[in-house]
C-alpha positions, 0 to 999 in steps of 0.5 A, spaced: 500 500 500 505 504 501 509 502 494 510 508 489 506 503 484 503 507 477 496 505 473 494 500 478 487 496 475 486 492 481 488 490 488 486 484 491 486 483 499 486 476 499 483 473 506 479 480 508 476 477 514 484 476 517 484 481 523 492 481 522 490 487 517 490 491 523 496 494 526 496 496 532 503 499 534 507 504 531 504 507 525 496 505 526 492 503 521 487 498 517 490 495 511 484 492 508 481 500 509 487 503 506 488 498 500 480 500 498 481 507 499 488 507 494 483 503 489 478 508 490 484 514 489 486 511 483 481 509 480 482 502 481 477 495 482 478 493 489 476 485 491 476 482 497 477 475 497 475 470 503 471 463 503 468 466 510 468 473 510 467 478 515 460 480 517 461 487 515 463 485 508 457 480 507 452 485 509 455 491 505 455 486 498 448 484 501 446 491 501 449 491 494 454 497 498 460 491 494 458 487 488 458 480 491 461 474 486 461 467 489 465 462 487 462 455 490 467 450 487 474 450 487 477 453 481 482 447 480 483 441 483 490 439 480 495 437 487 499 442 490 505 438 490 508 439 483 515 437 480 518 443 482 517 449 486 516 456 485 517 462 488 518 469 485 520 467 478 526 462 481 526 455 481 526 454 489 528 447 488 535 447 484 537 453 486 534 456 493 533 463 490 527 466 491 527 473 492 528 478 487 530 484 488 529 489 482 534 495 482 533 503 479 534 504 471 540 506 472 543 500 474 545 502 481 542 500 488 538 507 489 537 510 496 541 504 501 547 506 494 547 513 497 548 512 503 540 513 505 535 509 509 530 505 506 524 501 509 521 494 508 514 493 509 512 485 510 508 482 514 510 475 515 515 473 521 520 468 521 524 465 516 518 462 511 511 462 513 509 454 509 513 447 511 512 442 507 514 435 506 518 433 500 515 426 500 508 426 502 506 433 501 504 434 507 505 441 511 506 441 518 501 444 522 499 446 529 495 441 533 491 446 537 489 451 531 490 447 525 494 453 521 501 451 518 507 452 523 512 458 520 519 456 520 524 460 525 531 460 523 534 463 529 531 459 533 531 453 530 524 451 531 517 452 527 512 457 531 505 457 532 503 464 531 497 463 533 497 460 540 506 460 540 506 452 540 513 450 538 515 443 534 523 442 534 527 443 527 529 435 529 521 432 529 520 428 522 513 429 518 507 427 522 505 423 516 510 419 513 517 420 517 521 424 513 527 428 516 528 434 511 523 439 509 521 444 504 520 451 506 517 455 502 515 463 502 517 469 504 518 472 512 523 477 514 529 472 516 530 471 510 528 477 507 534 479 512 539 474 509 538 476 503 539 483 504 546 482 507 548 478 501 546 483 497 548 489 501 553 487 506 554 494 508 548 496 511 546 496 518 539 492 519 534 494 524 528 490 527 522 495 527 515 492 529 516 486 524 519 490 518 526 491 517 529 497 516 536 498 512 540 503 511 547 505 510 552 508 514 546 510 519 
């Protein structure tokens, strides 16, 4: 939402009914709000996407406030465990890159290059919010809450966001046993990791789970 985009046609707020679209500490707003207020600036189509949306939502497309468009099949059933990964354009499991960072047309590496700050939004803690099981593709979940267990990499262990239930790295897959794993997506961790690779000289901040880098600051 913060993004300098240009001509956006549309944005779509996947999960509206999700409260963490709420931030409450530092700088406070509700991002399902401010994603349709830009839509609305812009001149863009907002969707709100959710199999159980909020009941302010329902009761606005009931009163025809949104146009409400149901889809009550799944829109494919092909299996989720392709023969490879991808993330972000990259084949995750030949060379375990998947963030792309892009750089300004002149070939340089813009503010952090001049010795300024930038900031990262990114609501996702952790190393990779998904872990899955490369033999049976079952992903591993929390037993009290049944949401996926997000991999931590300076732990060593994966979390439960919602309730803190802990599984240890060394535990093997609840189905069929198997030891490794495949982590999938983004979290700050890795966001972190990437960025000192790519700018070894910058400073990196914790900033209420963003990461603020910078160089020279």
């Amino acid at each position: 939402m913060f993004a300098p985009l240009e001509n956006i046609g549309l944005i779509v707020i996947d999960e509206e009914h999700d409260t963490s679209y709420k931030q409450d500490e530092g700088l406070t707003y509700h991002a399902k709000a401010l994603a349709m207020e830009r839509a609305l600036v812009e001149g863009s189509v907002s969707v709100l996407g959710s199999a159980t949306p909020s009941l302010e939502s329902y009761e606005a497309a009931s009163r025809g406030v949104y146009e409400l468009l149901e889809l009550p099949t799944r829109a494919t059933s092909h299996d989720i465990r392709p023969s490879r990964w991808w993330i972000f354009g990259k084949n995750f499991r030949s060379t375990g890159k998947g963030i792309v960072f892009c750089r300004t047309p002149g070939g340089d590496r813009g503010d952090v290059g001049a010795g300024e700050q930038t900031v990262l939004f990114l609501n996702r803690r952790g190393f990779a919010p998904l872990v899955l099981c490369p033999k049976c593709g079952e992903s591993l979940r929390c037993p009290d809450c049944s949401v996926t267990l997000t991999y931590h990499k300076e732990l060593k262990k994966h979390l439960c966001h919602y309730c803190d239930y802990t599984a240890e790295l060394t535990e093997a897959c609840p189905k069929c046993g198997e030891m490794k794993f495949i982590f999938l997506g983004v979290g700050t961790e890795r966001v972190e990791q990437e960025l000192g690779f790519h700018f070894p000289d910058a400073r990196l901040v914790d900033w209420i789970g963003t990461r603020l880098w910078a160089r020279g600051t």
